[in-house]
C-alpha positions as CSV (number, residue, x, y, z in Angstrom):
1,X,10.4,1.8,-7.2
2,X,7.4,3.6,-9.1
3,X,6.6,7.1,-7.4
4,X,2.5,5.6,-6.7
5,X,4.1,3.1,-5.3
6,X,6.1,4.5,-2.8
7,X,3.5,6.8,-2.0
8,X,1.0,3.6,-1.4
9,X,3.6,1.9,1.1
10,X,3.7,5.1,3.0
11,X,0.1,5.2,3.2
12,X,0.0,1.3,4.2
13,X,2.7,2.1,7.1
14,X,0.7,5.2,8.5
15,X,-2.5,3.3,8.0
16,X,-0.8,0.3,10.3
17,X,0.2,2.8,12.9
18,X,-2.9,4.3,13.0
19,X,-4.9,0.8,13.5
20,X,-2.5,-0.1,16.3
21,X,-3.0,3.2,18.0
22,X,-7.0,2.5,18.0
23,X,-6.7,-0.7,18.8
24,X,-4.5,0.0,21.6
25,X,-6.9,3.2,22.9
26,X,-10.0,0.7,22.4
27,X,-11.4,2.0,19.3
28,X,-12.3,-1.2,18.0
29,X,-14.3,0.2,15.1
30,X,-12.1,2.9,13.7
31,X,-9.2,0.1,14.0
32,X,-10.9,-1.8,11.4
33,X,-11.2,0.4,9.2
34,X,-7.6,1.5,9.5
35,X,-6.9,-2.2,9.1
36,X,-8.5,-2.5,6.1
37,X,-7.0,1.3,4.1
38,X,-3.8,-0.9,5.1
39,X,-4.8,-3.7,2.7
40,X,-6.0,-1.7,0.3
41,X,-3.3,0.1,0.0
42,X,-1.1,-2.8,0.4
43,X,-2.4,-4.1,-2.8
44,X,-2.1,-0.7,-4.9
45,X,1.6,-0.6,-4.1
46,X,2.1,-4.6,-5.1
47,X,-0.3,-3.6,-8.4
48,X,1.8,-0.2,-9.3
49,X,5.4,-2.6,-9.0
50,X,4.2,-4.9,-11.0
51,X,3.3,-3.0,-13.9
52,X,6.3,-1.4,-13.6
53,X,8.2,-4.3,-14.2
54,X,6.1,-5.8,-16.6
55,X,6.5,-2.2,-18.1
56,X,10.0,-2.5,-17.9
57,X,10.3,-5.6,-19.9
58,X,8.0,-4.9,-22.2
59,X,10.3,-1.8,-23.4
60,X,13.7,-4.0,-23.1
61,X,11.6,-6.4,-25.4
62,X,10.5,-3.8,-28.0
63,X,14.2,-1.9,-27.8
């Protein structure tokens, strides 16, 4: 797994935490928001594995 990409999936899972923990203390607002870094992030980590594969076979292709 690509380095960004790890990094992203550790961000998702903090974010998740941290939205559950709001939600659960009533912070509807800041949950959201929390809710919503966790998508983004989600989505980085699924973009960075995917061009790393694409990367990958690209080089097996040329090599």
């Amino acid at each position: 797994m690509p380095r960004l990409a790890l990094y992203t999936s550790i961000v998702c899972v903090l974010a998740v935490a941290a939205a559950v923990v709001s939600f659960v203390q009533g912070s509807i607002l800041p949950g959201v928001v929390w809710v919503l870094l966790a998508g983004l992030s989600s989505n980085m980590a699924w973009f960075y594995v995917r061009r790393h594969k694409a990367e990958s076979r690209a080089e097996a292709a040329a090599g």
